[in-house]
Every structure is written in C-alpha cells, then in structure tokens.
N, C-alpha and C positions, 0 to 999 in steps of 0.2 A: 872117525876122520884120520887119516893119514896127517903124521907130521914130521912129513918129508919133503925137501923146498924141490919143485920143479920147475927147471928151469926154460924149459920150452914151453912152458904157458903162458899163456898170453898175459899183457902188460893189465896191471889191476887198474879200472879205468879213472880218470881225476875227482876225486872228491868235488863233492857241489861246493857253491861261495854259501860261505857262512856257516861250515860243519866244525868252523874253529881249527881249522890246519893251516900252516904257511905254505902255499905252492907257489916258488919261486918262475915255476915255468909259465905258469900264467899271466898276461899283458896285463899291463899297470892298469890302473881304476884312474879314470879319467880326475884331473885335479878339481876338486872342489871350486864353484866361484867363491869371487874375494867377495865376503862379505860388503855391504855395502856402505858401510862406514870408512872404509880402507883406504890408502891413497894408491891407486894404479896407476902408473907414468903411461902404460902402454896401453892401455883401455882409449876409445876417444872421448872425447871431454864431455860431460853433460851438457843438458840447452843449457843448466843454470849459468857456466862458467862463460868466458868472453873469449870471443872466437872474433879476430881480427878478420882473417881470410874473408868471412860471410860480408854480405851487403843488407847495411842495415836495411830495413824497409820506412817505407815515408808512412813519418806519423801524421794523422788529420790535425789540424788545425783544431785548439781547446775553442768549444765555444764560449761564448761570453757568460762569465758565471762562474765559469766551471773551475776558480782557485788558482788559475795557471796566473804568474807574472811575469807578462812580454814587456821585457826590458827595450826592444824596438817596436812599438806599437807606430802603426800608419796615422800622417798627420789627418784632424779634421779636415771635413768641406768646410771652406771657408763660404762664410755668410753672407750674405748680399749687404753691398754697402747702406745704411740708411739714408735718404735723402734729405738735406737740413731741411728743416724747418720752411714753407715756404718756396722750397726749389720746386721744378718742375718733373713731375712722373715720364720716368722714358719713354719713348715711344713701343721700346717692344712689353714693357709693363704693362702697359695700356690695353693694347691688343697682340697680347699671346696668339701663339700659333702663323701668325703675319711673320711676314717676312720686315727684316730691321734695316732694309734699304727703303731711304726715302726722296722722295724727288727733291734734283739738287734747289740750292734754296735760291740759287739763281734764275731760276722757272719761274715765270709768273706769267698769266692770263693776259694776252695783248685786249684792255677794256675797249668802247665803243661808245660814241658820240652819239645820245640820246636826242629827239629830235628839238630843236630850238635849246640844246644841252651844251655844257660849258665844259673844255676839258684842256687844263694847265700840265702841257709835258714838260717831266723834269728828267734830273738823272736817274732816279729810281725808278719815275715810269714817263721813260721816254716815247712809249711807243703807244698809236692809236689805228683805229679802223672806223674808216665810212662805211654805212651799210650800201646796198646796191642803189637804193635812190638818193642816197647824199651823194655818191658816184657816178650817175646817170641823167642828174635835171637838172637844168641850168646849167650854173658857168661856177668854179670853185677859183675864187679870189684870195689872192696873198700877199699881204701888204706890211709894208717893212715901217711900225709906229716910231721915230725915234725923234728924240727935239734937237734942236741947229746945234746945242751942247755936243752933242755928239762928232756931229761933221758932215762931209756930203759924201752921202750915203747914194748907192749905184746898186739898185737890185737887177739879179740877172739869175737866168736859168740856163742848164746843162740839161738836153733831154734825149731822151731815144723814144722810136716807132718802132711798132710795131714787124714793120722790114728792114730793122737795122739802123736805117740812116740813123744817124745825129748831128747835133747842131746847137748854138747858143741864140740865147733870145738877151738883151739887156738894151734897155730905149737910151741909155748914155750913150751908147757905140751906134746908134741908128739900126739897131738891129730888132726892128720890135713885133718881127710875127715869125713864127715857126711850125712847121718849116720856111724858110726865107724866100719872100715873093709868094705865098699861098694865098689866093682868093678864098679859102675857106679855112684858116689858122687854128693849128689842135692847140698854139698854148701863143699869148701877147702880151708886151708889155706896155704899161700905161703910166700915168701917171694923174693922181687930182691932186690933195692933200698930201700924201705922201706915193713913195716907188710902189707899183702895184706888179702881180701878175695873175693872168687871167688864164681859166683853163676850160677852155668851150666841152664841157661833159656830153654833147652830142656826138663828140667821136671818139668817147673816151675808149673803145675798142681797139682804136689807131696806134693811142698811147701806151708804153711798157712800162716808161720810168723818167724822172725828172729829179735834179740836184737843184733846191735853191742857195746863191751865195749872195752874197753882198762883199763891196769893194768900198773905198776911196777913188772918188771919178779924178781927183788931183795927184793921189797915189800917197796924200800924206797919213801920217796916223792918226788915227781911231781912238776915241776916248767911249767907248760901248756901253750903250744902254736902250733902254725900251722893251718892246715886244713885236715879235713877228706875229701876225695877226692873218688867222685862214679861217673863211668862211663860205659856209654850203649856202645855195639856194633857199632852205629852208630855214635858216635863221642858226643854225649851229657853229659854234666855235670852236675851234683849236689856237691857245697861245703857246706861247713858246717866247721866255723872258731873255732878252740878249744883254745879260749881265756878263761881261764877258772880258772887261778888261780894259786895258789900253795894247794896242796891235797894229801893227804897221802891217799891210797886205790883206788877202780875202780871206772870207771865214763864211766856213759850208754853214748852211744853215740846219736844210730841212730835206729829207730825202722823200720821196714818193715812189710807189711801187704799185703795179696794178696786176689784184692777186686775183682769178675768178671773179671777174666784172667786181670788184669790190677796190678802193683805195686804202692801200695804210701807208700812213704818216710815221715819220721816225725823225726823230730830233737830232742830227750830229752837233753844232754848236762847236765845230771845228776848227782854229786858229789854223790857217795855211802861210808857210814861208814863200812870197815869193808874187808869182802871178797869178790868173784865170786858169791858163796856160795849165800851172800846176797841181790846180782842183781838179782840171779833166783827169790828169794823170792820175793823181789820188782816188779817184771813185770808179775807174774803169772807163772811161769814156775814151778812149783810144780810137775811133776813127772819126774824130774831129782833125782838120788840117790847119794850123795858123799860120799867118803872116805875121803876126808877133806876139808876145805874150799874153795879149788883150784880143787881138781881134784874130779872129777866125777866119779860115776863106770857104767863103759859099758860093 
C-alpha cells in the first residue's frame, strides 16, 4: 500500500453513529424527553392539574346513601293536616278521583204537598209545589187566619193571564172577581170567617201568576200575626206563619206561579213602604193602571 496522501480522492465517507468519533458535521440528536417527574412550563398541563379555561361538566346528583352531605337539601312534602277528633272527612277524601266542587249549599229540592199533607213554609224552605191534580180540581182557597189583635186586615190579589192582561182582585175595594166583570172568574174574593181568596182550578191554563198581599182597609198599623192558610180540593195544606211585626202599609204575602200545568208557592213575607200601588211596582206588575194608590182602573 502506498503511503502517499492523494488528494484528488474522493472524500472518505462519514463514519456510522456509534463507531465512537465526534462528527461535528452531523445534525443534532434530537433532545431527549423531560423525564417525567420534571417540571416543563412549556409542556401542556396534565388532565391531573386545574385548567380554568375548560368547562366543568355537570356531575349527577349523589343518590341517597351514597355519603354525599347536601348542605341544601329540598324541603319535605308536607303532610295532610289530621282531622280533630270528631270533625268531618272532606268531601274530596271521601270520594277520590270526584271532582271537589260541590253544589252551592244554597240549592235545595223545591218539596211537594203530599195528598191530604201538611206543609209549613218558612225562610229556609220557603218554597212548595202542587202536583197537576192539586192544580187542576176544584177551586185553591187562601185565607188570611188572624184575630181582631191584629187589626183589619184587607186581603187582595195582584194577577196575570195568560194574555197579559192584569189586574187586582180585593172585596174591600168592591173589586171581587178577576178579571173584573167575568161571568166565569179565574180568581175571587170572599169572605166567611176570615178574608178569603178563591182560585177556580178549571181555568187554571188562563192563569200565569198571582201576588197575594194584605193591607190595613183604615190605612193604620198592623200589629201581625197568624197564618195564611191555602188549601187544595183534596184536603192538603200550605201555611205560611205572619209573624211579621208591627208595619204601617201592605205586606206581600204569597206569590204563585204556574210552571207546566203544575202550581208553586213561594213565600215572600214582604214588609212594603207605601201603597198597593207599590207592590204592583215591586213584583213586576207594571200594566196595571191606578186612579190612586189603592184602586186600580178597570
């Protein structure tokens, strides 16, 4: 072997990595990772550390048991009150599932005059019904029971037909059949024992409606008592107690109404200021025409 340097020969080529030479011209070795115990500012943070930026996610709700202490726990259902001792079960305790409206307590059943039957209207049950034959046979008589204690006493009636007309019946004022001047009278007034009035149930089709009142035939006051006293063909009764005070002027009595060939009774017991005149006005009887407070023109 020649050992002679030639220097047009080619360049002796780079030793391999790892023959134990420094070759400077060779590109760095890429830098080892930081071990993992290390602190790297420039690294990003692990999940372990706390990263503001992120959005927490919603934890479930601990269930019960499960060691957690909710410092705001939701109040109990509150318990149904207990009922004393004694009191009444509500209605929707009762019957669950029902609806907790109930009919207003002002409702009640209009009863009915059983036959040769006895029936006392008062304020609580002011109101009754004829059936169709207490309303259809015979004559329905109403008669004003009261003792000379009282005073003179003047029963009269306010009525309508069936076509409208109206008109006053009362045998103090000479007015005692109605309509006035009828050869066949739907309602009259009489008199035996005490003031009467009569109601020929033969035309009871005719009749729509009738007001009984009573007056002072002198115009003085009334020291009131007794009973107004009606009665069917068949022996049945309606009273009606005229406890009613002491009262200067007329006082409605007793109103009638004729509902489906049937009568009901209704009690007013009405203290009125004034005249006849002012009963009409009070109950709707507005085409009546007076000549003065008392009497009417027919």
């Amino acid at each position: 072997m020649s050992n002679d340097l030639d220097l047009s020969a080619s360049a002796t080529p780079a030793p391999r990595r790892g023959s134990g030479d420094l070759d400077l011209s060779a590109p760095a070795a890429p830098a080892a990772p930081a071990p993992s115990s290390g602190l790297d500012l420039s690294a990003p943070a692990p999940s372990a550390d706390l990263d503001l930026s992120t959005s927490t996610p919603a934890q479930p709700a601990p269930s019960a048991g499960a060691g957690f202490l909710d410092l705001f726990p939701d109040p109990p259902a509150a318990a149904p009150p207990t009922p004393a001792p004694g009191a009444a079960t509500p209605a929707a305790a009762r019957r669950p599932g029902r609806s907790t409206r109930e009919k207003p307590t002002s409702w009640r059943p209009v009863p009915r005059v059983a036959a040769r039957g006895r029936v006392i209207l008062t304020p609580r049950d002011p109101t009754v019904t004829l059936n169709r034959l207490q309303s259809g046979i015979g004559a329905l008589t109403v008669e004003a029971i009261c003792s000379p204690a009282v005073g003179d006493v003047s029963l009269g009636a306010l009525f309508e037909l069936a076509d409208g007309s109206s008109s006053v019946v009362e045998r103090q004022r000479g007015l005692v059949t109605g309509p006035p001047g009828s050869v066949s009278p739907v309602l009259t007034a009489d008199r035996e024992e005490f003031e009467q009035l009569i109601v020929d149930l033969r035309q009871t089709q005719r009749l729509r409606r009738l007001l009984v009142y009573a007056v002072s035939e002198s115009g003085r006051e009334l020291n009131w008592g007794g009973t107004l006293l009606t009665r069917t063909f068949g022996g049945a009764r309606v009273e009606l107690p005229l406890d009613l005070g002491v009262h200067r002027g007329p006082v409605a009595l007793l109103s009638l109404y004729a509902v489906d060939g049937e009568f009901v009774l209704r009690a007013e017991t009405e203290r009125i200021t004034g005249a006849v005149r002012d009963v009409a006005r009070a109950y709707g009887y507005d085409r009546i025409t007076w000549a003065d407070d008392r009497t009417p023109v027919v």
